[in-house]
C-alpha positions in Angstrom: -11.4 -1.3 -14.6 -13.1 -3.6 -12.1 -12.7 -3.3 -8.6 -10.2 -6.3 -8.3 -8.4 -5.4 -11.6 -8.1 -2.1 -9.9 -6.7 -4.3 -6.9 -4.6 -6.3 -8.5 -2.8 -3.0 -9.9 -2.5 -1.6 -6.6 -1.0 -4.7 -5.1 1.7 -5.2 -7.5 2.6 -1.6 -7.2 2.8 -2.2 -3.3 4.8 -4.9 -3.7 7.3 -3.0 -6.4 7.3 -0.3 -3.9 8.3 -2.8 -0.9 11.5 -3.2 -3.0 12.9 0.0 -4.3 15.0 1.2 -1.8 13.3 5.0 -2.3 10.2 4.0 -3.2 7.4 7.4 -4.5 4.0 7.3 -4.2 2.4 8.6 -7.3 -0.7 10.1 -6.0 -3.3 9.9 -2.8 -4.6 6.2 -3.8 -0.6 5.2 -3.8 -0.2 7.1 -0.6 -2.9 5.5 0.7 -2.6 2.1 -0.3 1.3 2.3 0.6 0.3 3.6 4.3 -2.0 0.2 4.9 -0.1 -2.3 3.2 3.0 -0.9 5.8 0.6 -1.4 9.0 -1.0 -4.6 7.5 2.5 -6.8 6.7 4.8 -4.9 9.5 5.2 -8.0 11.5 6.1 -10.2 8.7 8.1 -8.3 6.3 9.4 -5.2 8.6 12.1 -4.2 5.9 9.3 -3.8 3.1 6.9 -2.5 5.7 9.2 0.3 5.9 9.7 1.2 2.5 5.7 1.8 2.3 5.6 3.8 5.0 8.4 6.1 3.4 7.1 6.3 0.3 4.2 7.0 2.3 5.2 9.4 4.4 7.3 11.4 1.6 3.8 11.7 -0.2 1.9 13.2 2.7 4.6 15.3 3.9 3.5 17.5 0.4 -0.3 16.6 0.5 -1.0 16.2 4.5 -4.4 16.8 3.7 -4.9 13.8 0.9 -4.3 11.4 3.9 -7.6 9.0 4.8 -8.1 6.7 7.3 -8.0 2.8 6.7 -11.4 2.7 6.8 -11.9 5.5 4.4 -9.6 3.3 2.0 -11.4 0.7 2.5 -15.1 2.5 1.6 -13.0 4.0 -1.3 -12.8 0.7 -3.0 -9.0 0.8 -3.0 -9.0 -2.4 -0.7 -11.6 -5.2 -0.7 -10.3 -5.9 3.1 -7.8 -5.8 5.4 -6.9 -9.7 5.6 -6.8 -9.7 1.9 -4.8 -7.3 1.5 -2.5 -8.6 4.1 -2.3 -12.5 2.2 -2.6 -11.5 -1.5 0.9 -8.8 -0.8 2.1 -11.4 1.2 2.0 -13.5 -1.3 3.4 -11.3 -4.0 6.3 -10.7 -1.7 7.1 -14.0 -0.8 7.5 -14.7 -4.2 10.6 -12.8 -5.0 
């Protein structure tokens, strides 16, 4: 997979995540990605914000040492930036 095919993947699970009202992470990249897309879309989509950071969370509190900072998920390749990530989920989630 290419890095934005790899993208793309992650953002859609994000934004299926951002839904389920107990939403899993499946692994650290999840975790990860989960944990940024929460801090990146707080201020406009607080409910869904939430639901990342618990999938999040629930991850982490199993594998606290699979946890990276932004800008280690960021040098992973997991996230081409933050403002990207920030408009392309926003987007996805504005269109319910």
């Amino acid at each position: 997979m290419t890095a934005r095919e790899v993208e793309a993947a992650l953002l859609t699970r994000c934004a299926v995540a951002a839904r389920e009202s107990v939403p899993t992470a499946q692994d650290q990249r999840e975790a990860n990605m989960f944990q940024l897309a929460a801090m990146v879309v707080r201020s406009q989509f607080p409910r869904e914000s939430t639901s990342l950071m618990r999938a999040s969370e629930q991850y982490f509190a199993t594998h606290p040492d699979e946890r990276l900072t932004p800008g280690d998920v960021v040098r992973n390749g997991w996230v081409l930036s933050l403002p990207r990530l920030r408009d392309m989920l926003s987007h996805q989630l504005h269109g319910r």
